[in-house]
C-alpha positions as CSV (number, residue, x, y, z in Angstrom):
1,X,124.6,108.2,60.8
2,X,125.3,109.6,57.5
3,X,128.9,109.3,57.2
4,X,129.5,111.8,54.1
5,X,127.4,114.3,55.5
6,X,129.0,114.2,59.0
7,X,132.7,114.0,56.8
8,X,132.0,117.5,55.0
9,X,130.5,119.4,58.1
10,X,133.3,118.0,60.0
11,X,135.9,119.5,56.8
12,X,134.2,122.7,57.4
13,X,134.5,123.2,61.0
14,X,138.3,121.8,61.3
15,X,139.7,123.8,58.7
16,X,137.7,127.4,58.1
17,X,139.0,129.0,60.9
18,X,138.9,132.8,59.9
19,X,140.5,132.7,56.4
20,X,141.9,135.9,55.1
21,X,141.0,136.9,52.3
22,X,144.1,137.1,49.5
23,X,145.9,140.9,49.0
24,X,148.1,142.0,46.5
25,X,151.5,143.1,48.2
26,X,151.2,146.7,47.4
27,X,153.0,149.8,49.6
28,X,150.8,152.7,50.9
29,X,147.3,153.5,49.1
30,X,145.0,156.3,50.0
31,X,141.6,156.4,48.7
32,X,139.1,159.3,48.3
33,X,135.6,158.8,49.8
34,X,133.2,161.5,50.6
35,X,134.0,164.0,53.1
36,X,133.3,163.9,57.4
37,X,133.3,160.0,57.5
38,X,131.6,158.1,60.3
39,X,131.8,154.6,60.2
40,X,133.8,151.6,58.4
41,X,133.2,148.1,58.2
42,X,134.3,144.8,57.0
43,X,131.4,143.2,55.5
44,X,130.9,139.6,55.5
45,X,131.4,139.5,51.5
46,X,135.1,140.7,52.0
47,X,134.5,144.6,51.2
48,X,135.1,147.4,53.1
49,X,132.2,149.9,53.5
50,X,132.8,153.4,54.4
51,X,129.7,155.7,55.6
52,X,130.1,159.3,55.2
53,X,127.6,162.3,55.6
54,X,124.8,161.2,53.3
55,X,126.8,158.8,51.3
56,X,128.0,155.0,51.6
57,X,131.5,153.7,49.5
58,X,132.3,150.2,49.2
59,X,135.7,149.3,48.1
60,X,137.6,146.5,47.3
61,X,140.4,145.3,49.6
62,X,142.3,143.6,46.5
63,X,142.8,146.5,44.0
64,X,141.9,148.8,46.6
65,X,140.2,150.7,44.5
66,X,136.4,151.8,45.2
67,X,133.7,149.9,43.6
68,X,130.9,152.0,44.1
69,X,129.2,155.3,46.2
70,X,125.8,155.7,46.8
71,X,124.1,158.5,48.1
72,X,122.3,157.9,52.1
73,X,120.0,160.0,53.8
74,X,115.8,160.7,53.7
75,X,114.1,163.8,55.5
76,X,117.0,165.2,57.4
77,X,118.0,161.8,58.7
78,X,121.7,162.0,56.5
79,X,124.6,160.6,58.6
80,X,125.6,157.2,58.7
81,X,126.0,156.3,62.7
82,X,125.8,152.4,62.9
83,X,126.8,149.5,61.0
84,X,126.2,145.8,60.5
85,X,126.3,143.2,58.3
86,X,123.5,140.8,57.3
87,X,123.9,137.7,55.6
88,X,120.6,138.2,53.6
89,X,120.0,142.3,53.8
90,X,123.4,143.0,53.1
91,X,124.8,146.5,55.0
92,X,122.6,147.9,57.9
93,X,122.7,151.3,58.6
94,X,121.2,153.3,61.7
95,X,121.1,157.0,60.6
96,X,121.4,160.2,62.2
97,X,120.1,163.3,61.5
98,X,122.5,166.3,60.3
99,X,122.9,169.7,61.4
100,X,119.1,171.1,61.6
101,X,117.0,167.7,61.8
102,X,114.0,167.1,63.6
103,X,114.0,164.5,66.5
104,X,112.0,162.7,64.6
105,X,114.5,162.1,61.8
106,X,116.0,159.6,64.4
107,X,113.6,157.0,63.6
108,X,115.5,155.8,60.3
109,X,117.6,153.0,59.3
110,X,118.6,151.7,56.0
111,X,119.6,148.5,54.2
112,X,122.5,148.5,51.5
113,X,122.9,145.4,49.1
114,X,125.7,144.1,47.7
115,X,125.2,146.2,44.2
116,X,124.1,149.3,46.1
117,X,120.5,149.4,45.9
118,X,119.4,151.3,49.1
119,X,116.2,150.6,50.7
120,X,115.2,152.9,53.9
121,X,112.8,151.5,57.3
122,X,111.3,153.5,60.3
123,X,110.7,151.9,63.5
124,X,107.6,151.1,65.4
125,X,108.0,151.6,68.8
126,X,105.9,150.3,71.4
127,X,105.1,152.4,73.5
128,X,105.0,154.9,70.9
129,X,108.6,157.1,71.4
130,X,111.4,158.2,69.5
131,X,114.2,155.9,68.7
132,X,117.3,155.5,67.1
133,X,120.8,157.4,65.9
134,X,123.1,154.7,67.2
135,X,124.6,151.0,66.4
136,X,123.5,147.4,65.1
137,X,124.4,144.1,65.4
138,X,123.0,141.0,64.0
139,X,122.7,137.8,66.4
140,X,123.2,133.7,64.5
141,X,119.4,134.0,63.6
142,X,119.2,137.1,61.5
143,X,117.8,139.3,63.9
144,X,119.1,142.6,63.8
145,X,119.7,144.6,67.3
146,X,119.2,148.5,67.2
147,X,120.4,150.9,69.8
148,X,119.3,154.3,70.4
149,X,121.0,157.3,71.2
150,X,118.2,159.5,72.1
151,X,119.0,160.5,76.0
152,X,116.9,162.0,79.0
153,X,117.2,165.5,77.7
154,X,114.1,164.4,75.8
155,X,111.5,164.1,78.5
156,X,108.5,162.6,77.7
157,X,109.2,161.0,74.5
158,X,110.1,157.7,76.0
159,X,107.5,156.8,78.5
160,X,110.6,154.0,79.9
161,X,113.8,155.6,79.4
162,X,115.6,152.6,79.9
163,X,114.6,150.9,76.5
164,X,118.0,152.4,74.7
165,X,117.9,148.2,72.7
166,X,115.5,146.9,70.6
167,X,115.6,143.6,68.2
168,X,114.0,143.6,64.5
169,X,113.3,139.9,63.3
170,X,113.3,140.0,59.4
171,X,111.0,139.4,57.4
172,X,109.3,142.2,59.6
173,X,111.5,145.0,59.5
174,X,109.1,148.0,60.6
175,X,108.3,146.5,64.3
176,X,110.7,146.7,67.0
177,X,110.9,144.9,70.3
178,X,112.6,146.6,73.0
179,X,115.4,145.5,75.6
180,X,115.0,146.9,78.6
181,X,116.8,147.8,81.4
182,X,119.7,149.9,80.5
183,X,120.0,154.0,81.1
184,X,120.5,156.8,79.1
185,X,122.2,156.7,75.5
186,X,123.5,153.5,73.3
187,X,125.6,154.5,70.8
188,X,127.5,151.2,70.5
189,X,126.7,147.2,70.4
190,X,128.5,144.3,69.6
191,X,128.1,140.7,69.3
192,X,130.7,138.1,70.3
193,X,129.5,135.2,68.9
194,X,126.0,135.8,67.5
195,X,124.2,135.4,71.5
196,X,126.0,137.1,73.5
197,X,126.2,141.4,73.1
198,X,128.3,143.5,75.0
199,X,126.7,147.5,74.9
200,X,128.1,150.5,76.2
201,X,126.3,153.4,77.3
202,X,127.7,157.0,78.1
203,X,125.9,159.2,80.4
204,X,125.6,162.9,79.9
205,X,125.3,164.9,83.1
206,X,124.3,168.5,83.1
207,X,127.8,170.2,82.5
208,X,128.1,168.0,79.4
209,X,131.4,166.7,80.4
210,X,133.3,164.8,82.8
211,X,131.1,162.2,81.1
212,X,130.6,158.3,81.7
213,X,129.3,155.0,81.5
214,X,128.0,151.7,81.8
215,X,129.1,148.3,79.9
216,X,126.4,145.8,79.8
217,X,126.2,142.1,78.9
218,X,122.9,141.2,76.7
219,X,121.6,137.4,76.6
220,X,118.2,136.3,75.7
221,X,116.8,140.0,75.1
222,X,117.5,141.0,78.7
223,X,120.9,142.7,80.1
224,X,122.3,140.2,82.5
225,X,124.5,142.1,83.6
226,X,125.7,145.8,83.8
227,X,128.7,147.6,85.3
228,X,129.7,152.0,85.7
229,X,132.8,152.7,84.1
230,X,134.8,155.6,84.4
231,X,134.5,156.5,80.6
232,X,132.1,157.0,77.7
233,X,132.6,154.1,75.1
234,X,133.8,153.4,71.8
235,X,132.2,150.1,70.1
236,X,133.7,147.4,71.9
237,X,135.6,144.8,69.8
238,X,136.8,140.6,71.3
239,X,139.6,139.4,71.9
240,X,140.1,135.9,69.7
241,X,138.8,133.9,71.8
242,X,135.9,135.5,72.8
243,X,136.4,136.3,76.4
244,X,137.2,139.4,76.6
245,X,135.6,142.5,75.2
246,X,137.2,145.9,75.2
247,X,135.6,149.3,75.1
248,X,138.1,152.1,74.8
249,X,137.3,156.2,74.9
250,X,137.5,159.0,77.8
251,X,135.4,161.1,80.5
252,X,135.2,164.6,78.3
253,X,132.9,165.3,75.7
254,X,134.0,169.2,75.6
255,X,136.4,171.2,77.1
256,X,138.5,168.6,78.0
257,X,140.5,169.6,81.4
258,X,143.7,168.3,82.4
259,X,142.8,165.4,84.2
260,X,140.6,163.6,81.6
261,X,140.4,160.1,82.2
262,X,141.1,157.8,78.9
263,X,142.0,154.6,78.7
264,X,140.1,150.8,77.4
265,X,137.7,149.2,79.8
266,X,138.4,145.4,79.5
267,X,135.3,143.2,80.3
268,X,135.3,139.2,81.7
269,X,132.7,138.3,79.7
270,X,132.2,134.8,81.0
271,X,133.0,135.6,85.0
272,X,131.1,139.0,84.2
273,X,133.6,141.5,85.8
274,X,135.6,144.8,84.5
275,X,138.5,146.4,84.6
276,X,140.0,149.6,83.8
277,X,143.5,150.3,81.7
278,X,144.3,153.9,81.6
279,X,146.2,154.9,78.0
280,X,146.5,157.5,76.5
281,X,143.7,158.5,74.6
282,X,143.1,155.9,71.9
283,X,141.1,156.6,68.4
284,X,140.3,153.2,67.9
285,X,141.2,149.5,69.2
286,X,141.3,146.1,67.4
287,X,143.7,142.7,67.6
288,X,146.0,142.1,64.8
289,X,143.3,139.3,62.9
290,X,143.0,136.1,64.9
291,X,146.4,136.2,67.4
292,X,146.0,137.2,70.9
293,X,149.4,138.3,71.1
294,X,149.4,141.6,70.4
295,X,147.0,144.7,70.4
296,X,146.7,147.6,67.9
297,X,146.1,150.8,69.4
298,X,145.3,153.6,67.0
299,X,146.2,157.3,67.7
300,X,145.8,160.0,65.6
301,X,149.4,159.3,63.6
302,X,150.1,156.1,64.1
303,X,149.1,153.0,65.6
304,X,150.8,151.3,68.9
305,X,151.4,147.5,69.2
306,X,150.8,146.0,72.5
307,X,152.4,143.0,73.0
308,X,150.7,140.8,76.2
309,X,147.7,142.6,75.9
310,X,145.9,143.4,78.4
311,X,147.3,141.6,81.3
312,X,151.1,143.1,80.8
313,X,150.6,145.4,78.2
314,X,153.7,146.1,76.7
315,X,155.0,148.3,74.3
316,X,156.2,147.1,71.1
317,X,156.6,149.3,68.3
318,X,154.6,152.3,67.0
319,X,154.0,152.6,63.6
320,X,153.8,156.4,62.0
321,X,151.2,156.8,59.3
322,X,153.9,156.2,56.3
323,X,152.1,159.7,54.7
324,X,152.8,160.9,58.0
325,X,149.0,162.5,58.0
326,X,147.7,163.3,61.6
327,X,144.0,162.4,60.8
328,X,143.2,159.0,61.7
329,X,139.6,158.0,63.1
330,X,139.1,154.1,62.8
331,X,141.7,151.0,62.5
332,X,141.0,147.5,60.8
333,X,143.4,145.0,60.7
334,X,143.2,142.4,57.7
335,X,145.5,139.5,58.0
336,X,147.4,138.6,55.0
337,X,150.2,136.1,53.9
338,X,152.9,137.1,56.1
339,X,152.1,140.7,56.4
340,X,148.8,143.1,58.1
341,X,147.3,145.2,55.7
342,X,146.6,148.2,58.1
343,X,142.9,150.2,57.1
344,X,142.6,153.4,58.4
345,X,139.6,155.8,58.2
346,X,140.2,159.3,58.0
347,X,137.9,162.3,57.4
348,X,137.8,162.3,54.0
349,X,139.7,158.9,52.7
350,X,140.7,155.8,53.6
351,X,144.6,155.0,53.7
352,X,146.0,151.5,53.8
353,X,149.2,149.6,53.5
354,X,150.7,146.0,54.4
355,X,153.1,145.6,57.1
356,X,155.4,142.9,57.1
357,X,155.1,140.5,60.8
358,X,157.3,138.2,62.3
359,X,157.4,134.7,60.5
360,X,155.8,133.0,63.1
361,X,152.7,134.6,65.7
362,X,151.8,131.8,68.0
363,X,148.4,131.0,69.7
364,X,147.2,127.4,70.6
365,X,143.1,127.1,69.9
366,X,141.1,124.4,70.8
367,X,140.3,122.3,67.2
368,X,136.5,122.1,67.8
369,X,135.0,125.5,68.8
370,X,138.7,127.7,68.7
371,X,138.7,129.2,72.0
372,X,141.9,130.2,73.0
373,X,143.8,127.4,75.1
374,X,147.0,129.4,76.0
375,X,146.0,129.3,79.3
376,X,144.6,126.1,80.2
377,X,145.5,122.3,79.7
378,X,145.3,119.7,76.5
379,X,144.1,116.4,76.8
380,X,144.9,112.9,75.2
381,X,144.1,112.7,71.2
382,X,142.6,116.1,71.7
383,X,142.6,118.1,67.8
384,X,144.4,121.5,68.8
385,X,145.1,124.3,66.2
386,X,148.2,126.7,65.9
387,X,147.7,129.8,64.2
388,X,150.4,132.1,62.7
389,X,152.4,133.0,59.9
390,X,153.9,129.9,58.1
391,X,155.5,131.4,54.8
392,X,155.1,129.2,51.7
393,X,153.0,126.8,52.8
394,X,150.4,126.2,50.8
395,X,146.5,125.5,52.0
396,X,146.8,121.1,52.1
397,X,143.8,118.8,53.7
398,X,145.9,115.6,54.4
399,X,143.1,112.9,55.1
400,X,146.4,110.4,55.7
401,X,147.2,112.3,58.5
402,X,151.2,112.5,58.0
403,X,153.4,114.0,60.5
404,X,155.9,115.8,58.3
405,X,154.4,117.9,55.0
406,X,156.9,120.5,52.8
407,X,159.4,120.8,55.6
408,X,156.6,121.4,58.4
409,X,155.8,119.5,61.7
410,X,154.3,120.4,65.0
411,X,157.2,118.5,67.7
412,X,155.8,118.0,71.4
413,X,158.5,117.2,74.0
414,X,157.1,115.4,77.4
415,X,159.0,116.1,80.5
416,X,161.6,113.6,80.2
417,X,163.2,114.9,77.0
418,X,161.2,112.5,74.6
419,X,160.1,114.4,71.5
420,X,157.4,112.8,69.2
421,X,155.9,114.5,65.8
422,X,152.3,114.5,65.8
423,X,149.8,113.8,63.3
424,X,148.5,116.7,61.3
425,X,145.0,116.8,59.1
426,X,145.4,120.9,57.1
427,X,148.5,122.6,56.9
428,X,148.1,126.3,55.3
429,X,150.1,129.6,55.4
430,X,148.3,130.6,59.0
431,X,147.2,127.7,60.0
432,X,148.4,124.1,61.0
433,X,145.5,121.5,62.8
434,X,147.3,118.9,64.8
435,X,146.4,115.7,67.2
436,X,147.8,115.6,70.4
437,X,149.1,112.1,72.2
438,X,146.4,109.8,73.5
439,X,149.4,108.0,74.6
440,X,150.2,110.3,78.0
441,X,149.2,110.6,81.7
442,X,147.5,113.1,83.1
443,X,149.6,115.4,85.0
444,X,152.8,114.5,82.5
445,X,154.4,118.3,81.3
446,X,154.3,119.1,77.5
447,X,156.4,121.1,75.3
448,X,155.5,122.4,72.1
449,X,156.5,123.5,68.6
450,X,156.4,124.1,65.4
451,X,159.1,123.2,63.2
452,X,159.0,124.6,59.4
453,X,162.8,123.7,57.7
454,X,164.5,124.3,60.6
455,X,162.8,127.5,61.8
456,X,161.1,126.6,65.1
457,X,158.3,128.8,66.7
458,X,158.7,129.8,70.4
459,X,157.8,126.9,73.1
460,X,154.9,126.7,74.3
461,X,154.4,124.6,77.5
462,X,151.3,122.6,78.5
463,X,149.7,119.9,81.3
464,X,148.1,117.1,80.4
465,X,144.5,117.0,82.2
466,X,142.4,113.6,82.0
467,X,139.7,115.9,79.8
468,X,139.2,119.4,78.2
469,X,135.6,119.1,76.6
470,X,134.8,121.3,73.6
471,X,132.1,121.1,70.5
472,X,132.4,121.1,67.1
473,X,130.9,124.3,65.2
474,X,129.3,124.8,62.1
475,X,128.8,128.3,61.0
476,X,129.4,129.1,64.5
477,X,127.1,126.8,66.3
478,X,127.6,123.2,67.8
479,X,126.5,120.4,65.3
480,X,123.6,119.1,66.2
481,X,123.0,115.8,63.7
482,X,119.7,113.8,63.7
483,X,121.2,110.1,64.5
484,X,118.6,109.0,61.8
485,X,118.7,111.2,58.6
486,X,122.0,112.9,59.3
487,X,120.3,116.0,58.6
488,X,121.5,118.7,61.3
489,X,120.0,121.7,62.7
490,X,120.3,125.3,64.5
491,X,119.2,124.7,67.2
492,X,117.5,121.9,69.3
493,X,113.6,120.4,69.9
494,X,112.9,119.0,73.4
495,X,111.8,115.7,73.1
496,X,114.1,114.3,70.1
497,X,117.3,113.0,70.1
498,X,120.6,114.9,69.0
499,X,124.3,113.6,67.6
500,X,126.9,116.1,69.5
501,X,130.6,115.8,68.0
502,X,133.7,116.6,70.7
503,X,137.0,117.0,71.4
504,X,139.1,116.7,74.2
505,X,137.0,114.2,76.0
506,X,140.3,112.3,76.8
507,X,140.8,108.3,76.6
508,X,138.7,105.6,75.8
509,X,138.5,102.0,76.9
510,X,140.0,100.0,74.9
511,X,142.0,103.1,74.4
512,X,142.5,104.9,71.3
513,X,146.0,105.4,69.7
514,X,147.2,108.4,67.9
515,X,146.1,108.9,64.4
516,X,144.6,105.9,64.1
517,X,140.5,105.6,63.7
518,X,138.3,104.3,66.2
519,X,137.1,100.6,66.2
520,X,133.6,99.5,66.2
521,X,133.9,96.3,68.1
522,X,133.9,96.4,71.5
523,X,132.5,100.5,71.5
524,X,135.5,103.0,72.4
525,X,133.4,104.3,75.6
526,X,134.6,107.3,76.9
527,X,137.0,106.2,80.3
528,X,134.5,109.3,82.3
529,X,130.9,109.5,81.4
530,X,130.2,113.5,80.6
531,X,127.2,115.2,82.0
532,X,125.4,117.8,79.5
533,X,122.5,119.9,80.5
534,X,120.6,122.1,78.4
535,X,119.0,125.2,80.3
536,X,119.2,123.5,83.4
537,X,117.7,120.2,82.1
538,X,120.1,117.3,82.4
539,X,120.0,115.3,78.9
540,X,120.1,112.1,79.1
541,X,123.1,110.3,77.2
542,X,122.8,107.0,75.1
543,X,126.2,107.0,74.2
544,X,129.3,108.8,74.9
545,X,132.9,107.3,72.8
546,X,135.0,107.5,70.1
547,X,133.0,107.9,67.0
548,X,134.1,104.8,64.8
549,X,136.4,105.5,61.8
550,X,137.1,109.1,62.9
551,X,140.3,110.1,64.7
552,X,140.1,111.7,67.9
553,X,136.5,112.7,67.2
554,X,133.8,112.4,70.4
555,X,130.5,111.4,69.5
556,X,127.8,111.7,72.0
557,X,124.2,110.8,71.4
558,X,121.7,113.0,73.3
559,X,118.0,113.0,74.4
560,X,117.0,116.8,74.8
561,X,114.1,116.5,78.1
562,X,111.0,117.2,77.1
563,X,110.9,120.2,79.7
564,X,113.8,121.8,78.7
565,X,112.8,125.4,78.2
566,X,112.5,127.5,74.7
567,X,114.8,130.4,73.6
568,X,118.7,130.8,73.8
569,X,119.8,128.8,76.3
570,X,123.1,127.4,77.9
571,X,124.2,124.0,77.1
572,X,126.8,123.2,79.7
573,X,129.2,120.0,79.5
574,X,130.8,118.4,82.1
575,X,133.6,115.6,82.0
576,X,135.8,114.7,84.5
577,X,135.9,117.8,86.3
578,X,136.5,120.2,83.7
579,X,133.2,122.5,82.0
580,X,132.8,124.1,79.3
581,X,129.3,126.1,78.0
582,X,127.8,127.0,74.9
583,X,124.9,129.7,73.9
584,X,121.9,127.6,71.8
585,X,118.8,128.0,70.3
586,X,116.0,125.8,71.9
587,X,112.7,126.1,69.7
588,X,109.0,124.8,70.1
589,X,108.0,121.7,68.6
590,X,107.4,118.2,68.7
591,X,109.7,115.0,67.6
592,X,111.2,115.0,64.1
């Protein structure tokens, strides 16, 4: 195993939990950009793009200023609809046509790099039909997922009406491969972890209102699953840890009468269920950055804070547009150090400011693959990360592990009053990584807190469970490490043999003790063997411990069966008891 390697992706995956990106403390700042504005995005190099009719602004979140404009539109195809980012293509665009195109317009889309150079694609469509005019998304491979907005009122055009999502796979960007199985129009897709896509469809009846609409999960180009809802759909945005997506709009399209429906739709991604919250009619929807705590609502002067979101939703405060304008189309919320910097898209401009939050936002995440944990349990030596808003301190690795840095500490307090500071390995201004006990029993009650010069956060109390399996990530999927060369891939071969890294495995024999390293001699086994299966295939597991020198890091060695099958599949874990499943790539191919 190569030790340095393993050491670096490890770094990564511990401690780049969704940094924000730096902002000046500055009050309000509105921003011209070209007039009847459509979409707005946070690209993935940290600028905000703006598409308007037949033009595209990208501007910089730190001066707030605008960097560039460049003009968008070929034939009558003109208005910016969809938006994505792509780590090699830069900004994808689906476009529209504008007042007095052809149908035929719809079949355009655009790529945008970083120094606005614009290069326009039309679709191939097998069967031969008309398609675009609605949304992207771009899965952990680079393939980029179109939707289509063209609808039934087009007879003919479509031989299947129900292919409304197709999939380009660069380098080939003119050929299209459709999803089918899902009716009418697609104006919105997103992904919530580069596998998984939630779409939303709205279905126009004759009258052209009282409209609704269908939610729909996507795996493995093929909806799984697909639900009516009593709305037509905004693009749906996650909740931090992925569970939950949320698609917000209402039931009128014109004409609105007195009983029109609006509200969010809330979807259980994982248990594949919906719900409905009826609110009044939102413009927009996001979380405030990466807590779970509270909900931004946007209406069209201000913006509502939720606090318990969804399953209490209470009111906090609402926030007027400090211009006190009445416009507002589109909320993003950009984390900074101790304050939000609101982004609002309006018809014509963009208007931001900062907004101070309280000193400390709480949410527990699992270390490994940060899915929330503030509902479930923790388990002995497992890595758990607190997020929030730690003023002052500044971004430390500490590779001696201390449990006390500049006035911080994370303080858990077991049911009998004992309190004990545990070991921390990155402190930062929004984020503190901590160990929990290997030193407890299963069952024993936990209290927890963070403790920054005397400032302590709210309590948050947790059972300990023997185990609480999770993987580490890099760039957002598990590690997968050849045992041999160290070198570690995507996605997985059948027939070859895979280092997997854990957490929250629970004990050892011999046991392991907190912030200490794993031995070598005897081998720290793992006190209940885990199962993994990959697609349905069990693996077969040569080894399943404490991975020696490494703190409260599992290291399981894998043989992927030579059966398992190709595509994105499910790896599932099991391990005393308690599951946990991750979306991977399985490809062709023989041993390495």
């Amino acid at each position: 195993m190569q030790i340095k390697t393993l050491a670096k992706l490890l770094a990564i995956a511990f401690f780049a939990i969704a940094i924000a990106m730096a902002q000046n403390s500055q009050n309000f700042s509105s921003i011209p950009v070209p007039a009847n504005t459509s979409v707005m995005g946070l690209g993935l190099d940290g600028y905000l793009y703006v598409g308007s009719v037949q033009a595209l602004t990208k501007i910089d979140l730190k001066t707030k200023q605008a960097v560039w404009t460049v003009p968008i539109g070929q034939s009558q195809a003109k208005n910016p609809v969809g938006i994505c980012f792509h780590p090699e293509l830069g900004t994808v665009l689906q476009i529209s046509t504008d007042v007095g195109g052809s149908i035929s317009d719809y079949m355009r889309w655009a790529t945008v790099s970083g120094d606005g150079a614009v290069v326009y694609h039309d679709l191939t469509i097998q069967p031969q039909g008309i398609f675009g005019g609605g949304d992207c998304a771009v899965d952990n491979m680079g393939a980029i997922y179109m939707t289509s907005t063209v609808t039934d009122g087009f007879p003919g055009i479509l031989p299947n009406d129900r292919e409304k999502i197709g999939v380009i796979t660069p380098p080939n960007l003119k050929a299209i491969s459709p999803v089918r199985s899902l009716r009418d129009a697609v104006p919105y897709i997103s992904t919530v972890d580069g596998s998984t896509f939630v779409a939303v469809s709205n279905d126009y009846p004759p009258q052209n209102y009282a409209k609704t609409g269908h939610v729909a999960i996507v795996e493995n180009l093929a909806v799984t699953w697909m639900a009516p809802i009593p709305i037509a759909s905004k693009k749906p945005v996650f909740s931090p840890d992925g569970r939950f997506a949320y698609a917000w709009g209402n039931n009128c399209s014109s004409k609105c009468p007195d009983n029109t429906v609006t509200g969010i739709v809330a979807v259980d991604i994982q248990n594949k269920t919906a719900s409905f919250l009826p609110m009044t009619q939102p413009m927009d929807f996001t979380f405030m950055g990466t807590d779970g705590s509270f909900a931004y609502v946007l209406q069209n002067s201000a913006i509502v804070v939720y606090s318990g979101f969804p399953t209490k939703s209470l009111v906090g405060e609402v926030i007027n547009n400090p211009d006190g304008s009445r416009d507002n189309k589109q909320l993003l919320v950009v984390p900074g150090d101790g304050f939000n910097t609101f982004v609002i898209r309006q018809t014509d401009r963009i208007i931001m400011w900062d907004q101070p939050v309280d000193l400390f936002t709480r949410m527990f995440v699992d270390g490994a693959d940060f899915r929330n944990i503030a509902s479930s349990q923790v388990a002995p030596g497992m890595w758990v990360t607190y997020l929030g808003s730690f003023p002052g301190v500044q971004p430390t690795v500490l590779p001696d592990l201390p449990t006390s840095v500049g006035g911080l500490k994370v303080v858990c307090q077991d049911d009998k009053g004992k309190q004990t500071a545990l070991p921390m390995n990155y402190v930062s201004s929004k984020q503190v990584n901590f160990q929990f006990l290997y030193e407890v029993l299963p069952g024993t009650k936990y209290s927890c807190w963070i403790d920054l010069n005397g400032k302590k956060t709210t309590t948050i109390a947790r059972p300990v469970t023997i185990a609480n399996p999770s993987l580490f990530k890099f760039n957002g999927i598990p590690i997968f490490q050849d045992p041999w060369s160290g070198a570690v891939s995507p996605s997985l071969k059948p027939g070859n043999f895979y280092t997997l890294y854990g957490n929250g495995f629970g004990q050892t024999i011999p046991n392991q003790v907190t912030g200490k390293p794993a031995g070598v001699y005897p081998l720290p086994l793992l006190q209940f063997w885990p199962k993994i299966s990959i697609g349905g295939r069990p693996a077969t597991i040569a080894y399943a411990g404490a991975a020696p020198g490494y703190v409260g890091l599992t290291q399981i060695n894998i043989f992927v069966p030579s059966d398992t099958p190709t595509g994105n599949q499910d790896l599932s874990i099991e391990c005393a008891g308690a599951t946990n499943s991750y979306k991977v790539k399985v490809e062709q191919g023989g041993t390495d």
